[in-house]
VOBA-1610 file (N, C-alpha, C; in pm, whole numbers, padded with zeros to 5 digits, always signed):
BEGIN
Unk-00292-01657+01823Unk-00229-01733+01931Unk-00135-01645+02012Unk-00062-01531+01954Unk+00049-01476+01982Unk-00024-01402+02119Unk-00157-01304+02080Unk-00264-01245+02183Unk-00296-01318+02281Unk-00309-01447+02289Unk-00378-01542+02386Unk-00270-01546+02467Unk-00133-01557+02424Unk-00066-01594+02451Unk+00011-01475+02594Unk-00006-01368+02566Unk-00008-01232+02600Unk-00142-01202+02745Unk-00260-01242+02708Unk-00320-01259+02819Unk-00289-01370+02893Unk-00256-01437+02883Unk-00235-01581+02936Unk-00126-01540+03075Unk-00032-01422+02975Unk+00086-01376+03090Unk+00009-01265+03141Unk-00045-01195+03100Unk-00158-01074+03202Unk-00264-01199+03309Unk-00286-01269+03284Unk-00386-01341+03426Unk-00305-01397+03538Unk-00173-01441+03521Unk-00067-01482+03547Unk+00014-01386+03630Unk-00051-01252+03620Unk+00047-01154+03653Unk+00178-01105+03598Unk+00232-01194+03483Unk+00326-01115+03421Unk+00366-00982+03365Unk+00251-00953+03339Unk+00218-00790+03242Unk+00117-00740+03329Unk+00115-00638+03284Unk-00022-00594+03410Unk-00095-00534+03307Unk-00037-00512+03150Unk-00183-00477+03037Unk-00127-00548+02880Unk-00226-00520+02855Unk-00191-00566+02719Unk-00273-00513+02598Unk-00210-00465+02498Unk-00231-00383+02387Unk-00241-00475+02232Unk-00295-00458+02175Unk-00309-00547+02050Unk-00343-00432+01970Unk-00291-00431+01819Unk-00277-00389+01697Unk-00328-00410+01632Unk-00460-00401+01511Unk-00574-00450+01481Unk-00533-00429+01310Unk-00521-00463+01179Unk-00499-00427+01073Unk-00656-00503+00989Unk-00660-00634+01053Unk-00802-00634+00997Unk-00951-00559+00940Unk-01004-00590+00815Unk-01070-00506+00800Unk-01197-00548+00741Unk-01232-00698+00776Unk-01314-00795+00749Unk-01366-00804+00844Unk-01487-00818+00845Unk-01562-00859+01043Unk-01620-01002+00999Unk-01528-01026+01125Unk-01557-01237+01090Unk-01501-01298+01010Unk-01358-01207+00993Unk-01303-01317+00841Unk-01211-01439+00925Unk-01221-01494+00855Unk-01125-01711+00895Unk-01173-01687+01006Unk-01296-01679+01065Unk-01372-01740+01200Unk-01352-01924+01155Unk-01389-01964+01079Unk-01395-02095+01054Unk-01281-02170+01087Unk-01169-02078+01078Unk-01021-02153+01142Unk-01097-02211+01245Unk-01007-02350+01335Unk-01070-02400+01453Unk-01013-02303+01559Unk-01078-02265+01659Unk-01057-02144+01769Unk-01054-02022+01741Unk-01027-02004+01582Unk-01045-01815+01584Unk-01137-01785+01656Unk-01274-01805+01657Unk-01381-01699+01705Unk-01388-01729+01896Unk-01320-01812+01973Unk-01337-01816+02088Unk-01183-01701+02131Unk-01105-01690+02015Unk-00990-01599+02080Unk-00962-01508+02036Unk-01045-01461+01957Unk-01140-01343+01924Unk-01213-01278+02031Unk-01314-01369+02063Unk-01399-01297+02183Unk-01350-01275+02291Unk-01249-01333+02310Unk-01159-01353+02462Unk-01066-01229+02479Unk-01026-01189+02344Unk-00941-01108+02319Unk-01015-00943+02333Unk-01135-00940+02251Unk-01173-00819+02284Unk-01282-00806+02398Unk-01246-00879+02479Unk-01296-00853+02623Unk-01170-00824+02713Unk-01089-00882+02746Unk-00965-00862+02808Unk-00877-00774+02759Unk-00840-00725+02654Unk-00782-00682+02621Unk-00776-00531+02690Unk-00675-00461+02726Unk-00710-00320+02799Unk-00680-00251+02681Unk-00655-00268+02535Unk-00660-00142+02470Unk-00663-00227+02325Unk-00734-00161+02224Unk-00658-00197+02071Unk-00652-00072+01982Unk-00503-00140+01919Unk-00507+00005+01832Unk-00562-00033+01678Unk-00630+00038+01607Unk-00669+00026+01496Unk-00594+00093+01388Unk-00574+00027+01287Unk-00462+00102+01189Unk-00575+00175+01060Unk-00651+00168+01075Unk-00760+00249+00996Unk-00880+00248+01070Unk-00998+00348+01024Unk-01149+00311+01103Unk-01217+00248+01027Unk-01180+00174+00921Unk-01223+00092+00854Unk-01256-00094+00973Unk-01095-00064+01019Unk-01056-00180+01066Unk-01118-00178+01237Unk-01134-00023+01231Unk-01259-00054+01380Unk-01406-00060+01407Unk-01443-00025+01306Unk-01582-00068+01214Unk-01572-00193+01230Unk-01459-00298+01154Unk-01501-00431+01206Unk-01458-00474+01293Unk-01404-00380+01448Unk-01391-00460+01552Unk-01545-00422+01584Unk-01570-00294+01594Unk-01662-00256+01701Unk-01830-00371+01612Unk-01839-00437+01479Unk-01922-00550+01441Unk-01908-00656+01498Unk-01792-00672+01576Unk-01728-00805+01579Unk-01764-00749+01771Unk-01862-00674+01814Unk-01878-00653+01992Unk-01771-00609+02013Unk-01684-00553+02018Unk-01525-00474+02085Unk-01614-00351+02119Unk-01583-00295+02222Unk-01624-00176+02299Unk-01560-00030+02236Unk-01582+00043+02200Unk-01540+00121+02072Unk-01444+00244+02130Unk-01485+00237+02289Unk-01398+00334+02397Unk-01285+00277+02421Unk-01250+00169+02376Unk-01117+00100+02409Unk-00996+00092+02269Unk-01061+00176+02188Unk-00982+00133+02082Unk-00959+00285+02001Unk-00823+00290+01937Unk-00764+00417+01889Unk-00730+00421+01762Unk-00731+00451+01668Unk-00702+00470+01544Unk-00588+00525+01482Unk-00473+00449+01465Unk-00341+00522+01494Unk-00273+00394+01364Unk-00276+00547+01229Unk-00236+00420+01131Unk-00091+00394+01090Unk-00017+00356+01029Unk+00079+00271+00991Unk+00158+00428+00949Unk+00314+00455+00955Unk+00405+00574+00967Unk+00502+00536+00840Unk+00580+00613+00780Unk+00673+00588+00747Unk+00842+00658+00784Unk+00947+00659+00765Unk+01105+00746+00759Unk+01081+00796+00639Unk+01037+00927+00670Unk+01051+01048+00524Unk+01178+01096+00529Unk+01263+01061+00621Unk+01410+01080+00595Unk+01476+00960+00515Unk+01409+00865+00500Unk+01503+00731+00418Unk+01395+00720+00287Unk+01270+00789+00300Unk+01232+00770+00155Unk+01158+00895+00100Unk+01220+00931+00030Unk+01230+01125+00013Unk+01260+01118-00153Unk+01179+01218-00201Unk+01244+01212-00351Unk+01332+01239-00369Unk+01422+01214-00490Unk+01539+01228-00565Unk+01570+01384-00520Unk+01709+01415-00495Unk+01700+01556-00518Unk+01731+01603-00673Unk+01779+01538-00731Unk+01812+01594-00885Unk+01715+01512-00999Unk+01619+01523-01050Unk+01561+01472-01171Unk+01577+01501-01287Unk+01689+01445-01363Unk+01711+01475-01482Unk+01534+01428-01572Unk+01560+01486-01721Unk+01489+01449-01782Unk+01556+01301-01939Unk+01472+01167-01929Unk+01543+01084-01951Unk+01452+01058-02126Unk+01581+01071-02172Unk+01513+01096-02322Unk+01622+00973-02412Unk+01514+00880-02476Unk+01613+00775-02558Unk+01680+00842-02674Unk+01795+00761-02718Unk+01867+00796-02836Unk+01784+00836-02955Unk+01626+00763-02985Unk+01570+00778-03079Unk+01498+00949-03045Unk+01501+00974-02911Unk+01415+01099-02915Unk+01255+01103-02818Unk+01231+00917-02767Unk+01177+00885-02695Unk+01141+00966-02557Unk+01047+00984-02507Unk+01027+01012-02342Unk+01038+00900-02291Unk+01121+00884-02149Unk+01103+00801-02117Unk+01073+00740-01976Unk+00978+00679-01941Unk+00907+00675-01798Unk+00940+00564-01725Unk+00914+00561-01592Unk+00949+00425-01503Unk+00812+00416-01468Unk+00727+00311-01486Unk+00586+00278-01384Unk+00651+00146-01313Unk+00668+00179-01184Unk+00644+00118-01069Unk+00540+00055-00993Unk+00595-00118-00955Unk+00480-00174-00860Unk+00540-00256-00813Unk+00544-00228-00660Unk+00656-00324-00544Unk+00518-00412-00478Unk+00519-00493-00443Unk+00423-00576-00386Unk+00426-00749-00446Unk+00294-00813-00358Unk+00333-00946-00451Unk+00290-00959-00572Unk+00341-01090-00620Unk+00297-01093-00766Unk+00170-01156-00753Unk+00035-01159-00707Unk-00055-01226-00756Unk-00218-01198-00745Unk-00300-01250-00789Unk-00398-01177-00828Unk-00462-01057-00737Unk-00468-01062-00618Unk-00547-00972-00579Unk-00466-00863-00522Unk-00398-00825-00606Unk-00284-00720-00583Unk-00281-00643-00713Unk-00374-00653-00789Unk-00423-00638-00959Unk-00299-00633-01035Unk-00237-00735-01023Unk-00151-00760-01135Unk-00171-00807-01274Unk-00253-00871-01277Unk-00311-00890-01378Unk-00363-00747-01474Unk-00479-00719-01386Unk-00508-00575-01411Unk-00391-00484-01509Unk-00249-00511-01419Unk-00166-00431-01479Unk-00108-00478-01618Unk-00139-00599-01641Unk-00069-00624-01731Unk-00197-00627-01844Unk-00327-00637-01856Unk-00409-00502-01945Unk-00346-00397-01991Unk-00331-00333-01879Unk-00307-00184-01844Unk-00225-00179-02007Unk-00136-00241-01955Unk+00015-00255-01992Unk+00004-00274-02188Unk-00042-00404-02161Unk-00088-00418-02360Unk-00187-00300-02345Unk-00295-00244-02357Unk-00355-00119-02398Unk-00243-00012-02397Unk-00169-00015-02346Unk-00075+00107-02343Unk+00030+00096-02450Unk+00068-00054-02454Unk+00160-00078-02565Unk+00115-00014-02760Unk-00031-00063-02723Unk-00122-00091-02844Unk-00142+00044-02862Unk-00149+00123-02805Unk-00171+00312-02790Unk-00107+00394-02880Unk-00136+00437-03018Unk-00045+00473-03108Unk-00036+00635-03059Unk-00079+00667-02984Unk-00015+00793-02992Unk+00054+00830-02842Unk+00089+00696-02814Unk+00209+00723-02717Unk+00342+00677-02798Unk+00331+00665-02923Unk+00477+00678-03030Unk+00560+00710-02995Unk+00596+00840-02890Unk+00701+00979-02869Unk+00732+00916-02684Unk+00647+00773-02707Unk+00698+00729-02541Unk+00773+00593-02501Unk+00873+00607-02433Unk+00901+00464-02419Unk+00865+00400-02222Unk+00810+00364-02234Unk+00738+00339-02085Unk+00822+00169-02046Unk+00934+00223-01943Unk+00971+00088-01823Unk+00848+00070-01757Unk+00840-00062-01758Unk+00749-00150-01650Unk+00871-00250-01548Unk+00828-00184-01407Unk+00919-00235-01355Unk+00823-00264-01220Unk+00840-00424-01183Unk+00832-00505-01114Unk+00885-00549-01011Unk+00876-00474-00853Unk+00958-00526-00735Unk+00879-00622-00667Unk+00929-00773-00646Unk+00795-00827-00551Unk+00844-00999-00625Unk+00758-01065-00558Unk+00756-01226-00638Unk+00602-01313-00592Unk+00569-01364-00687Unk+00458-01416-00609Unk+00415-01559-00735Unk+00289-01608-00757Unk+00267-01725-00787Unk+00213-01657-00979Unk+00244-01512-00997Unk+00189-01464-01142Unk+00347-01395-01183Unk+00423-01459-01172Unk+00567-01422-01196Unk+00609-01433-01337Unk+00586-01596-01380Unk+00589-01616-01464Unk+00507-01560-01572Unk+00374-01552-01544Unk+00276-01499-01640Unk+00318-01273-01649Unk+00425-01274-01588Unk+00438-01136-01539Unk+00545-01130-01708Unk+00650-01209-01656Unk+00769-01225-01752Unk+00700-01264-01898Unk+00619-01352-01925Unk+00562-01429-02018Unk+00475-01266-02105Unk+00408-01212-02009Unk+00345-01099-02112Unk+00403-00957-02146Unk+00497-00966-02040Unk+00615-00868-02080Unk+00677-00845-02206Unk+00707-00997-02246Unk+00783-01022-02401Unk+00699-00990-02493Unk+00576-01072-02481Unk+00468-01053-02538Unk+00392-00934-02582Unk+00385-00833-02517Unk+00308-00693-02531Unk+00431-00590-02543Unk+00534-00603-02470Unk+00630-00458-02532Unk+00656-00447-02615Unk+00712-00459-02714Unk+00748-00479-02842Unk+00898-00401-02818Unk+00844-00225-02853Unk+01016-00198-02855Unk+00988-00133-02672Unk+00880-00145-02597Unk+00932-00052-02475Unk+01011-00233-02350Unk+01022-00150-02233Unk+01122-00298-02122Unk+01034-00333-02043Unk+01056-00440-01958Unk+01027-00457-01796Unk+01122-00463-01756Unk+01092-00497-01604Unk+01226-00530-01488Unk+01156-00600-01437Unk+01204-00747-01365Unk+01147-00824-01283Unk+01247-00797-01129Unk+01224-00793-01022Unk+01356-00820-00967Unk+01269-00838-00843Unk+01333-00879-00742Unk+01311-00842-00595Unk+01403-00768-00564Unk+01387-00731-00428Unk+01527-00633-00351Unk+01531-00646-00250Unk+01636-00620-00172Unk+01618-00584-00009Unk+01611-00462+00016Unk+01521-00428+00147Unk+01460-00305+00188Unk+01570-00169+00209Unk+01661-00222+00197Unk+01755-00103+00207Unk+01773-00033+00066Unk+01729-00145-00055Unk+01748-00046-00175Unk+01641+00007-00266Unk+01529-00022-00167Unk+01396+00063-00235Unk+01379+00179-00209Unk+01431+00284-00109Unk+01423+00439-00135Unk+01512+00458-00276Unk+01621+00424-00353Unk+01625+00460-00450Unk+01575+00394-00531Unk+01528+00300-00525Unk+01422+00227-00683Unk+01303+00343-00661Unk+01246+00358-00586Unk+01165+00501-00589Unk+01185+00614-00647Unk+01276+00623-00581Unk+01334+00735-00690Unk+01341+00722-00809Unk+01372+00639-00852Unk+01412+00608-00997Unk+01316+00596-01078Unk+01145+00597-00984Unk+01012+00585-01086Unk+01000+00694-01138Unk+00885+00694-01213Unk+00837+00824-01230Unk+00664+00826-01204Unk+00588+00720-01200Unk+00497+00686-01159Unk+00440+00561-01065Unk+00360+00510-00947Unk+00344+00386-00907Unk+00249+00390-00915Unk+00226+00238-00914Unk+00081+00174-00918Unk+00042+00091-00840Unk-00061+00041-00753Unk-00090-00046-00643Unk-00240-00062-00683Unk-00268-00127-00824Unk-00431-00206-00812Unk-00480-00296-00733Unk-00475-00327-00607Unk-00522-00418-00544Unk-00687-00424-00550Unk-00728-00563-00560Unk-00869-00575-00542Unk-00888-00692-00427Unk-01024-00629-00390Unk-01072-00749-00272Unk-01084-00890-00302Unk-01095-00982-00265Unk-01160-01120-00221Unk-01262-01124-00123Unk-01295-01232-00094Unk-01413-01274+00007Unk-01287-01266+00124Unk-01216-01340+00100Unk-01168-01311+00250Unk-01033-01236+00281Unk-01019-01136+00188Unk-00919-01058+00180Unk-00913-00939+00121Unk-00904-00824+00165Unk-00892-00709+00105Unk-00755-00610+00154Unk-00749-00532+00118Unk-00607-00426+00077Unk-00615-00369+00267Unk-00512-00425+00382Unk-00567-00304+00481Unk-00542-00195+00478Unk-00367-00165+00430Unk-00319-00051+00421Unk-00235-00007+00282Unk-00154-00120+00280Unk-00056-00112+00162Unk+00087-00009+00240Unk+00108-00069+00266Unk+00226+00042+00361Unk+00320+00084+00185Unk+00340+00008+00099Unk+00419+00028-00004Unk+00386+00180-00060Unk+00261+00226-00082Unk+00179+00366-00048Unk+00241+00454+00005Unk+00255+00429+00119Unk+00327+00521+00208Unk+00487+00513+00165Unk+00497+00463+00113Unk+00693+00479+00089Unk+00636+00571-00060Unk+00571+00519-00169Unk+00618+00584-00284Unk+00510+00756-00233Unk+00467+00743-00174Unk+00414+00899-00115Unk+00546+00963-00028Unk+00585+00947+00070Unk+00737+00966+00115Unk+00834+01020-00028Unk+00793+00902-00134Unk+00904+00933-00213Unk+00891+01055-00359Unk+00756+01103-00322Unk+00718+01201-00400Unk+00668+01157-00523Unk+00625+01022-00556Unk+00554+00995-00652Unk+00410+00996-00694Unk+00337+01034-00816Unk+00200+01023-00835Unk+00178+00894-00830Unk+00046+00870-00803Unk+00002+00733-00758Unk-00110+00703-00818Unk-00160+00598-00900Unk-00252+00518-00900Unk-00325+00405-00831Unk-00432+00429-00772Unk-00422+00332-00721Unk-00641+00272-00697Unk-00588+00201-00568Unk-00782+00181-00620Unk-00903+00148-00453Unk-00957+00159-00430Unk-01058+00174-00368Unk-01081+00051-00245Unk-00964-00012-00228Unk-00964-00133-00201Unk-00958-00109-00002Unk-01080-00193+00039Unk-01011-00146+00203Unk-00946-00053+00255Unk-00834-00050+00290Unk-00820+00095+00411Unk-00730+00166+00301Unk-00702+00136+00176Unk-00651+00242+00079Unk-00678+00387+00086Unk-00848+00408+00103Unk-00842+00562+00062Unk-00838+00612+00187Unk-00802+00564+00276Unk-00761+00602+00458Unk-00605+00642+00440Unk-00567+00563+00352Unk-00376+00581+00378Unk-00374+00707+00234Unk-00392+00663+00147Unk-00336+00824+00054Unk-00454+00940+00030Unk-00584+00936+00109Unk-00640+01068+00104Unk-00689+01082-00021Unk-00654+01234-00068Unk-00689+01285-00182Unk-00588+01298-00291Unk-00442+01269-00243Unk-00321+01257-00361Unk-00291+01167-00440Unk-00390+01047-00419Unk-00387+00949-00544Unk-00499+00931-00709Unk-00482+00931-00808Unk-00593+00888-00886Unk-00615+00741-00843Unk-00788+00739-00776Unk-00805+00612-00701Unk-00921+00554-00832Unk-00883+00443-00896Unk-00975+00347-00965Unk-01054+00243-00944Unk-01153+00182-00965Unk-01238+00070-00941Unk-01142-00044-00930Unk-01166-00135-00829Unk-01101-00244-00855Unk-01135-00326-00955Unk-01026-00433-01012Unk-01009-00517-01147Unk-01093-00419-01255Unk-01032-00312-01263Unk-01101-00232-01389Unk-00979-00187-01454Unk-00917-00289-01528Unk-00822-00217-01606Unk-00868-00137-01732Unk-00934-00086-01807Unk-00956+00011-01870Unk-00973+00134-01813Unk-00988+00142-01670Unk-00969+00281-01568Unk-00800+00233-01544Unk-00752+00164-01521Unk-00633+00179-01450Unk-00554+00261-01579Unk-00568+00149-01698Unk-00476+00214-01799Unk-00536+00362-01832Unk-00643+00430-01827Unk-00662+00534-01853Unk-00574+00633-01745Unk-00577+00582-01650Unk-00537+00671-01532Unk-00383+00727-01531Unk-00317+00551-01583Unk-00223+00587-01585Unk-00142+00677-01720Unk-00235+00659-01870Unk-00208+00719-01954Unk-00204+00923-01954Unk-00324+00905-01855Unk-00315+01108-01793Unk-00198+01096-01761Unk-00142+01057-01683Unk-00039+01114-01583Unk+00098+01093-01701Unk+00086+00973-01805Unk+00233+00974-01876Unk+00182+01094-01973Unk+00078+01130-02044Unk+00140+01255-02144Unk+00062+01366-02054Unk+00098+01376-01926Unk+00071+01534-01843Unk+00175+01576-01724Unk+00297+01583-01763Unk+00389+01596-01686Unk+00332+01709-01536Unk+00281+01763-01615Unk+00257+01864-01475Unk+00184+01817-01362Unk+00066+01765-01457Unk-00015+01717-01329Unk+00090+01572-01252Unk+00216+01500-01340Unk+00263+01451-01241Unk+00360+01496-01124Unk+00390+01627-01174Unk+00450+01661-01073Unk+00318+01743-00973Unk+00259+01802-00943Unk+00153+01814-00877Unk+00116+01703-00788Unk+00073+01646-00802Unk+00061+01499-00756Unk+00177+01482-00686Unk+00313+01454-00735Unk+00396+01406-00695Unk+00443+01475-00514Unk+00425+01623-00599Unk+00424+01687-00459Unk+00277+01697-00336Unk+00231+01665-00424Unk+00096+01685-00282Unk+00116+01510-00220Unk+00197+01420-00262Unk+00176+01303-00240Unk+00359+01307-00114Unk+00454+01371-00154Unk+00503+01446-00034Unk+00470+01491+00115Unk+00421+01585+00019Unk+00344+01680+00165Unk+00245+01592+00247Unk+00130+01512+00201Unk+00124+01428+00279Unk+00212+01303+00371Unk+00256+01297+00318Unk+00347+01214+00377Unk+00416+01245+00476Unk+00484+01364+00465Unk+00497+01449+00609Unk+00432+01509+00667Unk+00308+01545+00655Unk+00207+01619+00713Unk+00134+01476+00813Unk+00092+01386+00768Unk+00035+01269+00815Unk+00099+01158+00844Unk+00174+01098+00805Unk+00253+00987+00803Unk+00369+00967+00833Unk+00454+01092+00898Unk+00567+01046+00906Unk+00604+01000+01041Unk+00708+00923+01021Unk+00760+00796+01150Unk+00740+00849+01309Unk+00778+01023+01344Unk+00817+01062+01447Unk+00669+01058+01461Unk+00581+01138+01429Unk+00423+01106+01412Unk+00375+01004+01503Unk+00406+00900+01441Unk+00314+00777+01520Unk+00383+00750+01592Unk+00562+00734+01641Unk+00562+00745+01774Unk+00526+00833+01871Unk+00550+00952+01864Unk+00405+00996+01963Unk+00340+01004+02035Unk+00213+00954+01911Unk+00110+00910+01936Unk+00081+00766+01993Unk+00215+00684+01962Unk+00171+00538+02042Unk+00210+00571+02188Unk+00312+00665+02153Unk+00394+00656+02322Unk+00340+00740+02431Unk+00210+00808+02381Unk+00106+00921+02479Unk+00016+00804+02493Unk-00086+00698+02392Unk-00134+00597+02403Unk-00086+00503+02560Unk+00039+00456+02510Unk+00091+00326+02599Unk+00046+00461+02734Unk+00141+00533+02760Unk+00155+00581+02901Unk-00017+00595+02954Unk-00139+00669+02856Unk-00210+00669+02933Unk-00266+00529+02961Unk-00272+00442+02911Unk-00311+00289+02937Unk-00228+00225+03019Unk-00124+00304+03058Unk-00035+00189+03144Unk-00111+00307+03301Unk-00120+00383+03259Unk-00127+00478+03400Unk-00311+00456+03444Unk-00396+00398+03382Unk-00497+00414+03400Unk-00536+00304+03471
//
């Protein structure tokens, strides 16, 4: 409606163009809403430009008839100045003599965000006798409708390791980042929903963390080659994935840093302005 709403003031003469932002990555998904598909079509005819936040997501414009010369591929940025790794990493060792790890997962709580998944993960990892010499935080930023079942198997499967449930406000997740030592983002598809970007990706890459993660929509568009990427709802890959990375410190720091360097190499904030602001001018000048 917001788009219609936008040409409505371009026929009108208010605007003289108009630009739309495309994150979709379904061709034809909620057509069945009443009017999606007439302002849909309306939209990628009039429209003088769209930007696509993956080519995943212009694949299903250009299915969906959008003219493929009108549209740019210009994906989602982050402030690698506000989410940057720790500069000091101690090494965090329990009283008993324990290693001890943070696995991280900010997002919502519910199924197709593989939470579930994680909490497999999670009992196989518990059940893992020769992670003895490990004590692994599971820590939880986010809220959603598997909250309870989040808290409920927490008690249930740690025995002596923790969770954290919490939400936060956005000002205090560059240091909960920091404070991981690994993240995880299993998202799996639906019929009418899949992963477009995961911008949360892009912060724990900013923040120099190894990443797990999985195959889901415009995922392997946003972290490349610096994530271990798994099948979706395959938790016996997730927990394997994530078990390399807790007894192989090196390869997490490896990771950690190539998951950096991307982040400033590709993704960072000054980046995509830019590139939107060479975009707008030639579309406003054309």
């Amino acid at each position: 409606h917001y788009t219609r709403q936008c040409l409505e003031a371009k026929r009108r003469g208010l605007v003289k163009k108009v630009i739309s932002t495309v994150w979709e990555t379904i061709p034809h998904n909620n057509e069945g809403i009443y009017g999606r598909k007439a302002f849909k079509a309306r939209a990628l005819h009039e429209l003088d430009h769209i930007i696509a936040v993956t080519s995943r997501a212009k694949q299903a414009l250009v299915s969906e008839g959008a003219d493929p010369d009108k549209i740019s591929v210009i994906g989602a940025h982050v402030d690698t100045k506000l989410f940057r790794p720790a500069t000091h990493i101690s090494k965090k060792v329990t009283p008993g003599g324990q290693k001890q790890l943070t696995i991280l997962y900010c997002g919502r709580l519910v199924p197709e965000k593989g939470v579930e998944e994680i909490l497999t993960a999670m009992k196989a990892l518990a059940n893992n006798k020769t992670l003895a010499d490990y004590q692994l935080q599971w820590h939880f930023v986010g809220n959603g409708n598997l909250r309870k079942d989040v808290e409920a198997a927490a008690r249930l499967i740690l025995k002596n390791w923790h969770s954290t449930i919490e939400t936060a406000k956005y000002s205090d997740m560059p240091k909960i980042y920091q404070h991981a030592d690994i993240f995880v983002a299993p998202s799996k598809p639906s019929v009418y929903w899949e992963e477009q970007y995961g911008m949360a990706l892009l912060e724990a890459q900013a923040s120099g963390l190894p990443i797990v993660t999985t195959n889901s929509g415009g995922i392997p568009e946003n972290v490349g080659e610096v994530a271990v990427i798994v099948p979706p709802g395959d938790a016996a890959s997730l927990s394997h994935a994530i078990y390399s990375l807790v007894t192989n410190p090196a390869k997490r720091r490896r990771m950690g840093e190539a998951s950096r360097a991307r982040a400033v190499r590709v993704h960072d904030i000054t980046l995509g302005a830019k590139k939107l602001s060479a975009l707008y001018e030639q579309v406003i000048s054309s």
